[in-house]
C-alpha positions in Angstrom: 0.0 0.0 0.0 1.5 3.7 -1.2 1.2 6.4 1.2 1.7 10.1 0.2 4.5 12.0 2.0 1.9 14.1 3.2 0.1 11.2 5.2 2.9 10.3 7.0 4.5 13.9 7.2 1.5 15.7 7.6 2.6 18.9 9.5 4.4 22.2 7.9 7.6 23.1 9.7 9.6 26.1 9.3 13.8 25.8 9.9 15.1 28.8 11.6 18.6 30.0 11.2 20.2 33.1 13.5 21.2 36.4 11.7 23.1 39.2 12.5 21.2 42.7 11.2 22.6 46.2 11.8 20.5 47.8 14.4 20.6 51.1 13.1 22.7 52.9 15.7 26.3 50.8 15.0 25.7 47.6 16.1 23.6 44.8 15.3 21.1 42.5 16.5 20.8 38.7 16.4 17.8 37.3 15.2 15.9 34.0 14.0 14.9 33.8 10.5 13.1 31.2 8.4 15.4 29.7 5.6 13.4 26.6 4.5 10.4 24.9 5.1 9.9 21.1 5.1 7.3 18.4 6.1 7.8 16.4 9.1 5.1 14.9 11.4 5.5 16.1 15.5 4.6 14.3 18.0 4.1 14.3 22.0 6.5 11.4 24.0 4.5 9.2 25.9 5.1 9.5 30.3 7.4 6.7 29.8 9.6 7.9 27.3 9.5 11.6 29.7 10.5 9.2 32.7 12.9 7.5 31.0 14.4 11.2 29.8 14.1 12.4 33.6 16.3 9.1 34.9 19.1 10.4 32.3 18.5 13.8 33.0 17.7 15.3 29.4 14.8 17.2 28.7 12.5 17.4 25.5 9.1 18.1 25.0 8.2 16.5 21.6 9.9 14.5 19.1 10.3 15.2 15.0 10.1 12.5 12.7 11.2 13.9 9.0 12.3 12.6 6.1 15.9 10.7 5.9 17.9 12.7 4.1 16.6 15.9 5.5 19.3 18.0 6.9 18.7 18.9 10.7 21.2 20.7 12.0 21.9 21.2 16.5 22.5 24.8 15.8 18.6 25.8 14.3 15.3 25.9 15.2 12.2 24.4 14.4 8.6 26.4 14.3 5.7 24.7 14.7 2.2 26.0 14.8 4.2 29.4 16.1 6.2 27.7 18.8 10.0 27.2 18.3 11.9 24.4 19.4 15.7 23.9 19.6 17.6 20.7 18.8 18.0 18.4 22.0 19.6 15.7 21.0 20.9 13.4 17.7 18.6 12.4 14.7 18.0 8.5 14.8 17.1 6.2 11.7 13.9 4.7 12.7 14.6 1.0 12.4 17.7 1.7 10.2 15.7 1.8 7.6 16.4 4.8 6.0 13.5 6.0 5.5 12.1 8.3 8.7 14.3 10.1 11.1 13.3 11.1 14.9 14.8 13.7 16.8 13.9 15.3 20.1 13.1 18.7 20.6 13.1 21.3 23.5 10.5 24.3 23.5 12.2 27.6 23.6 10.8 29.8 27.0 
């Protein structure tokens, strides 16, 4: 059975990149600016994946599955529905099957 891209990745993401602009009085500013956007499918970790996190003290609030092949890199973000997320941890090949990545994400406060 075929399933579009846009079953599995159903959600549009935006990847954020930081950029300096001149603030007008010398200096500049830093801020985050959208350079691509990609499908990708978020999700919520279940309270045993959390617990599991807590025991090994890292912290995430939803994981990113994407596309193999999709570059992710630690140093972006990721908008979703107007919240952005930083990087907080390595992609994983899903079954090594080279198909769908995961990767965990932190909300930015």
């Amino acid at each position: 059975m075929y399933f579009s891209p846009f079953e599995e990745f159903p959600h549009k993401l935006e990847l954020l990149k930081q950029q300096s602009t001149p603030d007008g009085s010398g200096g500049s500013k830093k801020e985050w600016v959208a350079t691509s956007i990609f499908n990708g499918f978020m999700d919520t970790p279940s309270t045993k994946e959390r617990l599991y996190a807590m025991q090994m003290s890292v912290t995430y609030d939803r994981f990113l599955y994407y596309p193999y092949g999709q570059e992710i890199a630690s140093t972006v973000r990721v908008r979703f529905e107007n919240v952005d997320y930083v990087v907080a941890g390595e992609g994983e090949d899903q079954g090594g099957q080279h198909e769908v990545m995961r990767i965990p994400l932190k909300k930015v406060t």
